[in-house]
NUDO-557766 format. One record per residue (C-alpha): x, y negated, z; residue in three letters. Coordinates in steps of 0.02 Angstrom, whole numbers, plus 50000, padded with zeros to 5 digits. Layout:
! NUDO-557766
XYZAla;...
This chain:
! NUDO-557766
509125029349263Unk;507985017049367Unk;506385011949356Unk;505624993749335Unk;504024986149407Unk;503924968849372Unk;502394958249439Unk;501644941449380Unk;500614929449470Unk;500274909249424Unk;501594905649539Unk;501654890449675Unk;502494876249725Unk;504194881849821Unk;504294864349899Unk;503644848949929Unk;504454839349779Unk;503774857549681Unk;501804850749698Unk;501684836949551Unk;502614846449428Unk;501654864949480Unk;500004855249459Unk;500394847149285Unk;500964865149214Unk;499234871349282Unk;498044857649228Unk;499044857149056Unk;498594874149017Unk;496854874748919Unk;496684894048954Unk;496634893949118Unk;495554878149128Unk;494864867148961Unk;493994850748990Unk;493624851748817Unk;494434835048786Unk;495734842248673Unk;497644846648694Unk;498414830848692Unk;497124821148813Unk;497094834548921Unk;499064834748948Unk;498694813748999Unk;497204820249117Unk;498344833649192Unk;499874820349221Unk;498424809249309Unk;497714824349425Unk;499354831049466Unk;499974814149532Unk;498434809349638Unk;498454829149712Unk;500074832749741Unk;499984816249876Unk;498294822249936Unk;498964839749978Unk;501004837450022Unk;500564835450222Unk;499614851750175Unk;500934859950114Unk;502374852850247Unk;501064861750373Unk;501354879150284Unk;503284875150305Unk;503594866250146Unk;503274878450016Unk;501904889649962Unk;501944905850080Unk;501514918249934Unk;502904916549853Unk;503744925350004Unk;502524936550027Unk;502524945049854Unk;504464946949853Unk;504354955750022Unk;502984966549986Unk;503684972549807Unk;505244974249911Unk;504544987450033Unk;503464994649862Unk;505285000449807Unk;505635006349972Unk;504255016149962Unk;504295023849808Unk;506065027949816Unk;505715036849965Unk;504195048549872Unk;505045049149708Unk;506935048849716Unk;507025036449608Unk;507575017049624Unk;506355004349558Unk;507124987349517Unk;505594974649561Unk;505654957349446Unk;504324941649489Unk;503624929849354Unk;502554917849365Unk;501584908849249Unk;501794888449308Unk;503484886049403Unk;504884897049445Unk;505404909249419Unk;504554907649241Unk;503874924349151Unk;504974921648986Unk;506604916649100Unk;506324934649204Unk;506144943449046Unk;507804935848962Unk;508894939949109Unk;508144959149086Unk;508584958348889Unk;509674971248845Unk;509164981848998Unk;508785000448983Unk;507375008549103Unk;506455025949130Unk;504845019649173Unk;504075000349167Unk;502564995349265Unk;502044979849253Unk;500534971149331Unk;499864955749427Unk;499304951049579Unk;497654950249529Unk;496584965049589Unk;495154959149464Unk;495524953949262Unk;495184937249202Unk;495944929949028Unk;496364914149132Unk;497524922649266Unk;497984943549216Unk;497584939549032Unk;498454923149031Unk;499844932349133Unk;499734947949001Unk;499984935148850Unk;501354927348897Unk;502384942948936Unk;501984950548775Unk;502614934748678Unk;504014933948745Unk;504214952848729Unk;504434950448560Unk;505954941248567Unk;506934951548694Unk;507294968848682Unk;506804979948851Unk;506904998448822Unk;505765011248934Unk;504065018948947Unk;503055004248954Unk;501375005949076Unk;500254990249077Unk;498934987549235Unk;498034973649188Unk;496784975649346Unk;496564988249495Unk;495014981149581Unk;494384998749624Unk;495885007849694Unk;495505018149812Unk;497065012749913Unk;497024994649885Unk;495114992849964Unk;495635006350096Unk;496634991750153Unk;495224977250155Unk;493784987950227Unk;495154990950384Unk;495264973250403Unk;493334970250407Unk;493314983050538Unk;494584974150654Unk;493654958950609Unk;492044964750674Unk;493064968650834Unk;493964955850847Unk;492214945950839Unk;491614958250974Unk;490184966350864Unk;489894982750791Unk;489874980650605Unk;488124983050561Unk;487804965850685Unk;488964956550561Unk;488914947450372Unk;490314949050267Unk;490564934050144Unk;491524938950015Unk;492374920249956Unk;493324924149796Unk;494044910849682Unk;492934899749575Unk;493344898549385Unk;492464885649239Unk;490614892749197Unk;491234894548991Unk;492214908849053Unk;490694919449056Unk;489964915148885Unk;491724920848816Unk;491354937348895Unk;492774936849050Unk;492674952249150Unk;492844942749330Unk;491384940949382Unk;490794959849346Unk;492584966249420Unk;491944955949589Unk;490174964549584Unk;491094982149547Unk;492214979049709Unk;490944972249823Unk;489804986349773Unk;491094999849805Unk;491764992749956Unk;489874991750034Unk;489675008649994Unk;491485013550074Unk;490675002250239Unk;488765008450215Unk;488464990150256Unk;487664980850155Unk;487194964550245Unk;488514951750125Unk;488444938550010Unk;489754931749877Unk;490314912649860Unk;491544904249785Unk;492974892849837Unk;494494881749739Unk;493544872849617Unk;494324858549526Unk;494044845849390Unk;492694837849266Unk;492074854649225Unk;490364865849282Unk;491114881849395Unk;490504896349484Unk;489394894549613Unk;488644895849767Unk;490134886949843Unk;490824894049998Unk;490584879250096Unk;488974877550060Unk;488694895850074Unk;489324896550253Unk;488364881150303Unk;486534888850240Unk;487244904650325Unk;487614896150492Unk;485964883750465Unk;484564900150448Unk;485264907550621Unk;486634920850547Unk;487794925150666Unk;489404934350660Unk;490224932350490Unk;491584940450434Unk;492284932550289Unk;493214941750173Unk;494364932450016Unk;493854944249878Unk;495114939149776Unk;496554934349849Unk;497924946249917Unk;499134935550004Unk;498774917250112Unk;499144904350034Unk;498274883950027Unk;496684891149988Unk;496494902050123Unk;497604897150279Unk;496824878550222Unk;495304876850147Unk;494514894050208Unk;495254893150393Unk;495484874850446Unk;494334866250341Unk;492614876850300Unk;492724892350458Unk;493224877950567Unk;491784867050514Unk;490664882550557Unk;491244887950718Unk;490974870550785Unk;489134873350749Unk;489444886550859Unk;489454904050735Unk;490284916250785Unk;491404918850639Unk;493404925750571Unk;494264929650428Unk;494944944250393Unk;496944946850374Unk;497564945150209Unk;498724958450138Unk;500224948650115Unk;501854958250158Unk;501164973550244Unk;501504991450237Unk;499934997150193Unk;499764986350038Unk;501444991049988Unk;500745009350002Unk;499515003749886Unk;500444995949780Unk;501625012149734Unk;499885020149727Unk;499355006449575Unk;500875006749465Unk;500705028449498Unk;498735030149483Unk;
């Protein structure tokens, strides 16, 4: 009997025509973000941002060849996971994607599995560190719709994995070839870890984001014995207080008291996508290296063996 490891992320426009209707599903959702304007209002204010967005960023998106490129990315690497851990277990591991705002939807993976009959289930997201409004959000929707459907198998649930040992094996290789590829030993460098920005409120509700990034960063500077860094945040949107310092900002004061070779490192992402192929590399490292920094990102995870190593190592751990 196989195995089952099925993966959730928010999901991403898989073309251009994708955008408006990706960005409505998002906005619309008061969990992940809640301009505390009520339901119905916000659903208007959602149909409004979506529209003016999706123009702003659809050159952005025909740059990255049409379609979000983490979409690809996950398949591939879960792809190779199975590879993987049929290759240390014997056993075959169907892989299933769902995604919260646009295809292919949570509830429609988990209706073409009713019926089905497993060994073991893993399932997980994409997201190293927990947050209600992306894992928990995730998290809920699988288990209402798990109601409904019937899925038989030892059930495991990973609702984060921000300190695998595996997993940040694979980042604090990257910040090494960074610092080469920058031409400085590591100590002469400053990593900025840039992680996604979410609404201030989530913190007064108790979210466990911001405590999963200080847990990682911690561990990780201990792994590197370096502990010349600083954390920002990047991807904020919409009427509402977030996170800060921004990462723009950051980089700018960075660059601005003298500090030279930064290494920037996006805490909490594990594939490229807009956020970091645009708005970390051409709009805010670009901006800095024309002040004349010497500065890189690392390489994100994406599709690679090593994070597929990882990965087997996750859903086993």
């Amino acid at each position: 009997m196989k195995d089952l490891l099925f993966a959730m992320y928010m999901g991403g426009p898989d073309s251009v025509e994708a955008i408006r209707p990706f960005l409505k599903n998002l906005f619309s959702d008061r969990t992940i973000i809640d301009f505390k304007i009520g339901s119905w209002p916000q659903n208007i204010l959602a149909g409004i941002i979506a529209k003016s967005r999706s123009r702003k960023v659809a050159p952005l998106y025909e740059k990255m060849g049409g379609s979000s490129p983490q979409l690809k990315h996950m398949k591939t690497v879960l792809e190779k996971t199975a590879s993987v851990y049929h290759a240390k277990t014997g056993r075959e591991l169907e892989v299933r994607t769902g995604m919260c705002y646009y295809h292919p939807y949570i509830e429609d993976e988990l209706n073409r599995l009713d019926g089905s009959e497993f060994g073991n289930i893993y399932v997980m997201t994409m997201y190293p560190q927990d947050s209600y409004t992306t894992s928990g959000l995730c998290f809920k929707r699988f288990e209402e719709k798990l109601k409904t459907v019937s899925i038989k198998g030892h059930m495991k649930r990973i609702p984060f994995w921000h300190l695998n040992e595996s997993y940040n094996s694979c980042l604090i290789a990257r910040i090494y070839k960074a610092a080469e590829s920058l031409g400085k030993p590591l100590t002469e460098c400053h990593i900025l870890y840039s992680a996604h920005s979410l609404p201030e409120y989530t913190l007064a509700k108790g979210d466990l984001y911001t405590i999963h990034l200080e847990e990682q960063i911690n561990y990780i500077k201990d792994m590197l014995r370096h502990y010349n860094y600083s954390l920002a945040y990047q991807s904020r949107t919409g009427p509402v207080k977030w996170l800060g310092p921004e990462t723009s900002t950051k980089l700018d004061q960075l660059a601005d008291a003298g500090t030279d070779n930064i290494i920037v490192v996006p805490i909490s992402f594990v594939s490229d996508h807009i956020e970091t192929l645009i708005e970390l590399d051409e709009e805010y490292i670009s901006h800095i290296k024309a002040k004349g920094i010497n500065i890189t990102r690392i390489e994100s995870l994406n599709a690679s063996d090593d994070f597929a190593e990882s990965i087997y190592n996750i859903i086993l751990s």
